[in-house]
N, C-alpha and C positions, 0 to 999 in steps of 0.2 A: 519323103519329107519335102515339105515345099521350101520354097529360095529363102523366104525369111527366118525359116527355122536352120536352113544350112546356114545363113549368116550367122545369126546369133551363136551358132554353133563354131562356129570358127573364128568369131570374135573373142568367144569366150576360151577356146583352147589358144588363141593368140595371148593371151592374157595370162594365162597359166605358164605357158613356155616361155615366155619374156621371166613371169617371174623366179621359174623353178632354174633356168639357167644362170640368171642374174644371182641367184643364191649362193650356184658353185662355180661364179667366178669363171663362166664362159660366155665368151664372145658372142653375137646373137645373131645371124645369117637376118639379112634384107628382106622384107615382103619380097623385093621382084625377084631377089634372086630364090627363095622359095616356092613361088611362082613358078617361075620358069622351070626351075627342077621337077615340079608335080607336071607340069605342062608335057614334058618330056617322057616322066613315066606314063600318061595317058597316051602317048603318042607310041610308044612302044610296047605296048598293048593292045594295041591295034585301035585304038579311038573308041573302046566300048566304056560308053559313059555310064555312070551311080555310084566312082568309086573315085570320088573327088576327094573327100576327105581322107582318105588311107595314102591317095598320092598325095597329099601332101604332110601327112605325117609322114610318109616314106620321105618326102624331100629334106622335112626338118632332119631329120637322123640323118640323114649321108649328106649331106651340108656341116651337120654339127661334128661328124668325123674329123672334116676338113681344116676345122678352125684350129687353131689353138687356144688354148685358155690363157689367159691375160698374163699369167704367172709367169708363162714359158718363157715370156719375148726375150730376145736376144739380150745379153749382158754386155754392156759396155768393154767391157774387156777383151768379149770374144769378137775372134775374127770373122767376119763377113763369112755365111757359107757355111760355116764351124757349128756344133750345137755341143753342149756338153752332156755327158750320158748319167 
């Protein structure tokens, strides 16, 4: 695939994941910081490059681990530290 088509291509799965996450009300990790995560999996793969796209759909998922969903945040009540189960 040539660069323009990987653009398009990742503009357009950029645009699906903003909205399908947006929908259930989860937090939406950063271009750089998704970046950097896919950057990371190429790097520990030893730099063989064609598998741009999979690293960064790998980064969005273990990124979106990370997050919490909007819902969870801390309750005013609760104590620093504290989560309730």
């Amino acid at each position: 695939m040539n660069d323009g088509g990987m653009n398009d291509c990742m503009a357009s799965r950029k645009k699906t994941f903003a909205a399908n996450t947006a929908s259930i009300g989860v937090a939406q990790p950063q271009h750089d910081e998704i970046a950097l995560r896919a950057y990371q999996f190429f790097l520990q793969r030893g730099c063989v490059h064609g598998r741009d796209l999979e690293d960064w759909l790998q980064a969005e998922r273990a990124l979106l681990t990370k997050i919490p969903k909007k819902s969870a945040r801390r309750r005013k009540s609760e104590p620093l530290g504290l989560s309730v189960s």
